[in-house]
Every structure is written in C-alpha cells, then in structure tokens.
LOKOL-975121 format. One record per residue (C-alpha): residue in one letter; x, z, y. Coordinates in steps of 0.001 Angstrom, whole numbers, plus 500000, padded with zeros to 6 digits. Layout:
<nodes>
aXZY/...
</nodes>
This chain:
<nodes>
x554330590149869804/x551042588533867945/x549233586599870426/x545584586943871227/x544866583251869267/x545746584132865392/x545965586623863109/x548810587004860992/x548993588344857172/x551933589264855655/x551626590221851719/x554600593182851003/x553518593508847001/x550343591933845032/x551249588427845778/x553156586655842838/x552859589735840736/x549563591903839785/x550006595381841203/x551663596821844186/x548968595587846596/x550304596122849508/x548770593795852865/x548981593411856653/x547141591782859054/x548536591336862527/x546536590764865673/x546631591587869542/x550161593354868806/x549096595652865710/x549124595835862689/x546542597083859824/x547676597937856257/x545503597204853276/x546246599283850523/x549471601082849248/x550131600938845842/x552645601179842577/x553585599257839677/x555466600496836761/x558911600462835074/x560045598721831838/x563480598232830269/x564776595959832981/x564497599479835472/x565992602391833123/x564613605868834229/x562162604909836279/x558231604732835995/x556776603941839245/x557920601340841722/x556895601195845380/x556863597857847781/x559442597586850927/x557843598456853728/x560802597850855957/x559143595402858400/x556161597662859255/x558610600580859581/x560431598567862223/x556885598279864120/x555527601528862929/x554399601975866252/x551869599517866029/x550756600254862715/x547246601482863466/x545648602347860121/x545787602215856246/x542511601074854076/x542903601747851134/x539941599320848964/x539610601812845516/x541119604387843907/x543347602306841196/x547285603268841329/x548202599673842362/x546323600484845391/x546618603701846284/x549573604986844287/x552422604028846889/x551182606712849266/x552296609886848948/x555415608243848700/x555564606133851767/x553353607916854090/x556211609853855708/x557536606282856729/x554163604963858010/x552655608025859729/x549132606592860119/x545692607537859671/x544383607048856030/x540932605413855215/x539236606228852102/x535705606456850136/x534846610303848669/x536278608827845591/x539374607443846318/x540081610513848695/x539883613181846093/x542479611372843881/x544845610718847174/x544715614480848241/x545160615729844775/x548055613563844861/x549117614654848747/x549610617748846996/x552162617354844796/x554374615909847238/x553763618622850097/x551785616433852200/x548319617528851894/x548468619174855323/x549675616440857225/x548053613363856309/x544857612141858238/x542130610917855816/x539298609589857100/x536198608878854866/x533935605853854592/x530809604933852539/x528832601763851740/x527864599808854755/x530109601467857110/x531917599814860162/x535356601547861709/x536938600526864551/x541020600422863335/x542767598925866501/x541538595700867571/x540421595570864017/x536220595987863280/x535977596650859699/x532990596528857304/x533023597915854198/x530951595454851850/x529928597534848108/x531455595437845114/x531294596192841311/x534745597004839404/x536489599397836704/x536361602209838770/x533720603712841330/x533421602934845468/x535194599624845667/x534767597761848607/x535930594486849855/x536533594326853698/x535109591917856591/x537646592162858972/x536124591082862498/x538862590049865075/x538661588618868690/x539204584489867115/x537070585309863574/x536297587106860632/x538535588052857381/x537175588829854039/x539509590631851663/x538145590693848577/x540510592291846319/x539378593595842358/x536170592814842172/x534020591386839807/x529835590150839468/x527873592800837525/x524099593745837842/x524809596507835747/x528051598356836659/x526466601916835368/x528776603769837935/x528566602914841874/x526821599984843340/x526588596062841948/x528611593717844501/x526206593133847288/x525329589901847600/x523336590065850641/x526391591794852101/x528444588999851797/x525816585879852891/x525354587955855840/x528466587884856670/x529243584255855733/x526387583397857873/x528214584523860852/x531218582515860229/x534719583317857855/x538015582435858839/x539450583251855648/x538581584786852514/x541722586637850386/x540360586607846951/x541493588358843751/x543172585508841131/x543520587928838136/x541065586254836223/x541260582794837589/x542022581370833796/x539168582624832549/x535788580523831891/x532185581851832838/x531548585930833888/x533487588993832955/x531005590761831698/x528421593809832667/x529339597623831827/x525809597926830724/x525899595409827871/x528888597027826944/x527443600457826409/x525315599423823751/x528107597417821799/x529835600861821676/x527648602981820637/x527272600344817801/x531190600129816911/x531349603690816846/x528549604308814918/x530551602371811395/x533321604738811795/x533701607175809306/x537006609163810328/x538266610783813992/x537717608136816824/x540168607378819578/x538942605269822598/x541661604233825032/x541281603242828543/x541839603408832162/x541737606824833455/x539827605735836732/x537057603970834692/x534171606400835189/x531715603799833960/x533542603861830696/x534141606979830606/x530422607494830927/x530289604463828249/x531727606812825614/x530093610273826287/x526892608343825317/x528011606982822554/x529414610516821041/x526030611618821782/x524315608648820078/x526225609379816933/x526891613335816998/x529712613486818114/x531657615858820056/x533801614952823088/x537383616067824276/x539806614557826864/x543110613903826332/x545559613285828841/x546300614644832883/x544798611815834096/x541811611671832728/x541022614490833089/x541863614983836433/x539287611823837287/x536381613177835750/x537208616377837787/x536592613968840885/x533846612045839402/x532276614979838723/x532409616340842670/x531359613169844210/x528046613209842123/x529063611271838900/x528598612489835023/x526129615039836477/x524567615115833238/x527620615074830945/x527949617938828310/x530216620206828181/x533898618444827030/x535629620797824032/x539217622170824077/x541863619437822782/x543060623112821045/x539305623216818816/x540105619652817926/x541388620215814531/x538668622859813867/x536067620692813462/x535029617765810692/x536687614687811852/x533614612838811921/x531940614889814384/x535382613922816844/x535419611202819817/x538741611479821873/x539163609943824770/x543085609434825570/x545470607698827920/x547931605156827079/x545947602104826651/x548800600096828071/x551842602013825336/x553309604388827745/x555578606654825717/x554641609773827257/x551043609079827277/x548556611269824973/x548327608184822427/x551468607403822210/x552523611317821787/x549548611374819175/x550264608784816938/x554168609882816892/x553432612910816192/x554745614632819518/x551474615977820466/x550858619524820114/x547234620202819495/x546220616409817791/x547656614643815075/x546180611027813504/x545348610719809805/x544752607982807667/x540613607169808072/x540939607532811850/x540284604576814550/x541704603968817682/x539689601532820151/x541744600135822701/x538981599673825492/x540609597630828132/x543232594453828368/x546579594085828048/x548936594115831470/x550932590900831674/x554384592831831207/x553456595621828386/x553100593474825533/x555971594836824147/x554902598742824135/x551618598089822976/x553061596421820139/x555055599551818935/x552267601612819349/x549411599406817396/x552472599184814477/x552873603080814724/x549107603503814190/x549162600855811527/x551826602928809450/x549563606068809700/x547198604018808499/x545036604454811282/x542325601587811772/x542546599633815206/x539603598024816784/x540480595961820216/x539077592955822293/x539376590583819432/x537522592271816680/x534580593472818533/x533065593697821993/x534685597292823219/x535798596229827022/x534986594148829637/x537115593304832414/x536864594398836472/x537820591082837955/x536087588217838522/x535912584647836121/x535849581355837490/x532039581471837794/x531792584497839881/x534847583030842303/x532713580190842512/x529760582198843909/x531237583917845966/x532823580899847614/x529272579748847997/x528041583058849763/x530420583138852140/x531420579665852765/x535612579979853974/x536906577735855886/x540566578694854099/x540866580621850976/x544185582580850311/x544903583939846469/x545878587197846113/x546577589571843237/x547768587187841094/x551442586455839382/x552376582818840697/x550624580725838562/x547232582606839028/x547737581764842799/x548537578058841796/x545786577557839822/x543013579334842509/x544523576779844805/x543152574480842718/x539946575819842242/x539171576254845206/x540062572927846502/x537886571120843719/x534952573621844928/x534817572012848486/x536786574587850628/x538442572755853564/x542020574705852697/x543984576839850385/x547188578568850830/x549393580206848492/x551501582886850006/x553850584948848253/x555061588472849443/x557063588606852248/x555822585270853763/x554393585595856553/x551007583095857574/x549789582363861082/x545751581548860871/x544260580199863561/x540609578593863975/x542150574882864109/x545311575779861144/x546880578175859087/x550904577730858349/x553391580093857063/x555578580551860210/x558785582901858928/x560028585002855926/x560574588752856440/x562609591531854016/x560706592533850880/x560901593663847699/x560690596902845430/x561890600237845835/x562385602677843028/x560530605939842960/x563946607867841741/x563151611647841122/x562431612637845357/x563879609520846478/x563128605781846810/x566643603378845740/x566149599987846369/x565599598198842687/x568175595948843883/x570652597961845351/x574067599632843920/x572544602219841576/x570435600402839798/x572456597742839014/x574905600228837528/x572352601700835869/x571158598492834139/x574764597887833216/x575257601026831773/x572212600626830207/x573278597614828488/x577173597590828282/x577499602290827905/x580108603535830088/x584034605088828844/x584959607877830970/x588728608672831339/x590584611053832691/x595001611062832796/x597266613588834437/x600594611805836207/x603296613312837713/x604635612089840746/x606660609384839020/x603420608375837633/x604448609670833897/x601829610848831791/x601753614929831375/x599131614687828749/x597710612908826372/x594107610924828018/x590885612073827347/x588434609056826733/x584825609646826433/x582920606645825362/x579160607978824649/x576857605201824102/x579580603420823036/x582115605515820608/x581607607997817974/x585389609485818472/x584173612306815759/x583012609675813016/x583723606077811869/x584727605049815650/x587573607123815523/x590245604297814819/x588826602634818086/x589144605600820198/x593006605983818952/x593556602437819981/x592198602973823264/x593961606040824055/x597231604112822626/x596392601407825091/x596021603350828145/x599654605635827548/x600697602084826795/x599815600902829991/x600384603743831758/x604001603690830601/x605089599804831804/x603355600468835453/x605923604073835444/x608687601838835489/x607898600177838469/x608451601371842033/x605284600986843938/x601995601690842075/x598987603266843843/x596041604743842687/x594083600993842732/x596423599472840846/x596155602171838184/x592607602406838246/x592548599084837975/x594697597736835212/x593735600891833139/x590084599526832943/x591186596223832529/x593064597349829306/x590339599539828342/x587506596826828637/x589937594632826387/x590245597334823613/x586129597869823582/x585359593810824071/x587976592948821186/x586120595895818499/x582316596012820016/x581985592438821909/x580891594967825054/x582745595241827952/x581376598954829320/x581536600377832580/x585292602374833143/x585285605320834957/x588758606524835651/x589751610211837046/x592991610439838222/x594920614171838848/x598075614236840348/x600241616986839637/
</nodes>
C-alpha cells in the first residue's frame, strides 16, 4: 500500500532506452499510467517488428490502476495499447488527435467496442483517482502534445515528455510558457523531463523556418522528389504540400501510414486547405518534374514504401536516375544499419540524396540544452528526474541539471522504483520488467524460451532428423536429415550430408549393442554426433531436432 506522504514512480519502458514510454505514478493506493507504447525489432529479435514493455507489476495491482494518459499520438507512446489493454482494463485518456489514431488502431485488434476513451483538449483538468491532472499545450513533431501537472495531496508532478521550444510549430499550439510559470509558481515536486536531446547545444529549431528552407531545396531539383519522414508529422507534412505548390508540383502519398494520419489530421481540423493528393497509380503518368512523393521509411524499414521503391518491389513507383530522395527527419539510435542499405540502394540507382548534413530539410521535436534550461527556470523543481533517454542521456541531464542550480537529480532506470517525498526522494525496491514480443496474436517474453531458440536458429540453422528403430533399437531405414539454412543435400553440400547420415547409423549402431538405451540417451548422443559432423565442415554447431518412431 502507498502511503498518504509520497508518491511513487516506477518507469516500465522509456528509461535507459528511447521508446516504449511506459510510466506510473503511485499515490493513496493507485496507480496512474502515462503512456503505452512500442519500440521496434532488429536482427537481435528475428520475426518480430514491434515490442511491448512488461506490465506484470501493474497487472498484479490492476485493481488499482485508475487511468491511462496517453501525452501524443507517436507509436512509442501510444502503440503498446491495443495490445495490452485487455491486461489493464482501464479508462483511456486522449486529445481528438491521438484518439482517432488509437481507435483506428482498436479496430484492428477487435477492441474498438470495449475500450473507454475519454477526450481532453488544451487547458483541461481530469480528476484520475487521487490524481488532478492538467494538461499544459507543448510544441513537437506531431499535433496535441501535452505535458502533464500532476497535482497530488503532498505536491505537484510535471511530466514533460517530447517536447521541444518553438514559436512557430505551424501545426497545434507553441509550448505555453505561461502554462508552465503558473504552475511553477505554485510549487513542483518534481519535474520528469525528456533527455533525447540533452547532447545537443542551443534550440532545435522552429517548423516555420524550416518551411521556407524546403521550398528552397526543392525548388534545384530537376528529377522526381522523394521526402521521407514521420508519418505523424502533420507540420511536415503540411511543410511539403507547400512546397509542391511553390514549385508546381503535384502531390501523392505513399505508404498506410501516412496516409492514414492525414485522414485524421484532416477530421480534427488540420490541412483544411490542402489540394487534392493524386493516385500513387497516375504517378508514372505524369513528367517527373511535376512529382513530390511523400513516403514512409525514413528510418530503412524493409517493408516500408521507400525501401519497396528503391528495390524495386513497389508496384505503382519505381526510382530513376535524376530523382532525389530527402530524408526529413534523424536517425534512431539503433537503425543505423538499415538506413545505410537503403541510402547505398538509392546511390546505385543513381538517385541523389539530400539529408541533415547537406542542407537544412528537418528539425528535431525535442528539446536542446537551452530550452531544458528554460524550462528549469519556469518551473523551478525542487528534483528533476531524466526520462526518455538511453543511459547516458540520463547521465548527462543529471549533470545538467545539477550545474543549473536544481537542489536534486535522480536517474532511474525502468523497473526501479523511486519514493518522492517533500523532504527526499530514494529508489526504495526493484520490480519485474522488461520487453515482450508482439508475436503474430500473442506477446512471448523477448527473453523467454522461444526467442532464444529463435535467435539461435537464426544464427547457428537448425538439422532436422528423423530414424525408425525397432524394438532392439536397430535402424529400419536409412535417416532422413534436413539441414536448411545449413545444407544444400541437392548441390555441393552433398558430401556433408552423406557424412552425417553415416554418422548417425554409425552411432545408432554402437548404442544397439547395448542393453539399456532410452529415448534421451538417443536423442542425445545422436545430436551430439550430429553437431560434431556440422562444427568439424561449417564451424556451426546448429540446433538438432530429432524424431524418433518406434516400430
């Protein structure tokens, strides 16, 4: 039971990583969740694409789980709930915005009837629990994102997660600073404060002085133009609709999500005056220099519309040599690797690239050092605690902090949980966390059994074997050995498929002339031998399955 005299906060994803925010604060014996979201798979998590946090401790008190805010409609905030709701069973709080996306999303998993959403706007206050919650207007990559004062019985939170200093965010409100020294005014216990950008010098950079470096990149190209970014950036997406327009150009979307977003925009009031977008289908149709495509895949996601595009695997859209792709946002610590094979698939088409370094296409949606720094001076914390951040963003926010004159600062990491109290804060226990895999229509825990053999197989293949015994354990046929991955038995592996066979009748003969062999002996030494034959020719040991039929 959480006493009356602190509130605890317990970080289940977004702490020591960037994505998966998933938060709880804990106070007069429940509990409120902030946000609910995803990250995404890579070649350490083979046939998966979205990962969820554990929400095994709040499951264990779901009764006291009063309420779910969920701060703007980005995936690492949002994306974890139509695949954990049916665990949490709680009333859902969400702006216009952000609600469209999670009941088009409700949908697709049959829950569209039976979640609660409840919506909020700008200056709102909702009583969650014992919670009082005000919804404070800040500027970021993607419309209605709000940080939260959270008012309690001992003081007030701020959670200030993605958000960023802009004047001019095109889309939605600028961060409101009156907001905040209003509420700093009356006193803040703690302030949780994005760390994304906590390297970086000075401001990130307005929307608005963006447009007009746009419309001037676009205007020197001569071929097809490609902009890539964030699907949920409705600023930019507004961005590059008038900059087709400034230089005659037609517009068409390319990819689900985007297009699904500026269906939503588009019923909450945004892009009212945005012309018609043409059919990816008339694409070709038209003189390539009357073309601006917007497309998915910023971050190299094989099935996304750029990465289909410029491997030829889309249907309607193919890249030719004069074309340019703009890559209009950042790279995600983690996909180096994928946008690297796509910006050398684009080179070999000869297909010019324009990113961050060679001109000023994108500006990012979290705050600098500078803008941390004024918002430490609106609000005034007594304790600042780093969130969104891998570990040594929350390290180095310590820091800066510290060295801007707040009393305290706390690094927490997910599944630590901290006690704050007016006089102290102090991380009091550690509770289960970690990742779950979003596997087809179930979660796996990325830890657990399968995907360890999945990572294995991954790495080492897999030899599947099957031998017929009689009941003195003699072989009645010869083994089939499979080996995909692993063996070619039709082509120039077929000498090391004969030896493997050989060794298993080999082996299978010396354990017939004993008396006593069971099924786990067999199984056993059979994979042993196997693992020998494959390690000796390929340096791999693979996974052995072994069938056994008694006859």
């Amino acid at each position: 039971m959480i006493s009356q005299n602190e509130i605890q906060f317990l970080p289940l994803g977004g702490c020591g990583e960037i994505g998966m925010n998933m938060s709880l604060y804990g106070y007069g014996g429940h509990w409120l969740m902030v946000d609910c979201g995803v990250t995404f798979g890579d070649s350490s998590t083979p046939g998966v694409e979205l990962i969820v946090p554990d929400p095994h401790f709040i499951i264990q008190n779901n009764q006291k789980l009063t309420g779910i805010i969920i701060t703007h409609a980005h995936e690492d905030h949002l994306g974890g709930l139509p695949y954990l709701w049916r665990q949490l069973k709680c009333p859902v709080y969400a702006t216009p915005f952000a609600a469209g996306l999670l009941r088009k999303k409700l949908v697709e998993v049959g829950l569209s009837e039976l979640v609660t959403i409840i919506e909020f706007s700008s200056g709102n206050q909702v009583n969650v629990g014992p919670f009082e919650i005000s919804f404070i207007p800040v500027a970021h990559s993607v419309p209605e994102t709000h940080c939260l004062a959270i008012k309690t019985g001992i003081g007030t939170i701020v959670h200030a997660s993605d958000w960023k200093i802009d004047k001019e965010p095109l889309i939605g409100l600028p961060t409101d600073e009156a907001c905040f020294r209003e509420v700093g005014n009356t006193g803040v216990l703690a302030l949780l404060c994005d760390s994304t950008n906590v390297f970086e010098d000075g401001f990130s950079g307005s929307e608005g002085t963006l447009r007009q470096s746009m419309i001037e990149v676009i205007s020197n190209c001569k071929g097809r133009v490609a902009v890539a970014f964030f699907a949920s950036n409705v600023a930019r997406m507004e961005t590059c609709i008038r900059a087709a327009q400034e230089n005659n150009r037609r517009i068409a979307l390319v990819g689900r999500s985007l297009i699904r977003i500026a269906e939503i925009a588009k019923s909450c009031g945004y892009l009212s005056d945005c012309p018609e977008f043409i059919d990816v289908r008339d694409i070709g149709y038209l003189p390539q220099e009357e073309v601006l495509i917007m497309v998915t895949g910023s971050q190299g996601e094989s099935r996304a519309a750029l990465s289909r595009i410029s491997n030829d695997n889309h249907p309607e859209i193919s890249f030719t040599e004069g074309d340019t792709v703009i890559f209009s946002s950042r790279e995600i610590p983690g996909n180096e690797l994928s946008i690297g094979r796509l910006k050398n698939q684009l080179a070999k088409l000869n297909v010019h690239v324009i990113e961050e370094n060679d001109a000023f296409v994108h500006v990012s949606g979290h705050p600098a050092r500078e803008e941390l720094k004024q918002l430490y001076d609106w609000i005034n914390p007594s304790l600042m605690i780093p969130i969104h951040g891998e570990t040594r963003h929350l390290i180095e926010h310590c820091r800066l902090a510290k060295k801007c004159g707040i009393p305290s600062a706390l690094k927490v990491e997910n599944g630590e949980v901290l006690s704050i109290r007016p006089d102290k804060a102090e991380i009091i226990k550690e509770v289960q966390s970690g990742r779950y895999a979003v596997d087809g229509r179930r979660l796996i825990p990325l830890k657990g059994d399968v995907m360890k053999s999945r990572r294995r197989l991954n790495l080492t293949g897999n030899a599947l074997v099957t031998i017929v015994l009689d009941k003195h354990c003699e072989l009645l046929k010869v083994p089939k050995l499979s080996a995909p991955g692993i063996v070619d038995d039709m082509g120039q592996d077929v000498v090391m498929h004969s030896k493997a066979v050989s060794s298993i009748e080999k082996t299978i003969q010396l354990m017939s002339r004993k008396q006593k062999i069971d099924d786990e002996k067999i199984n056993r030494v059979v994979s042993s031998s196997i693992r020998k034959i494959f390690y000796q020719e390929t340096g791999k040991r693979p996974m052995v399955i072994l069938h056994i039929v008694r006859v």
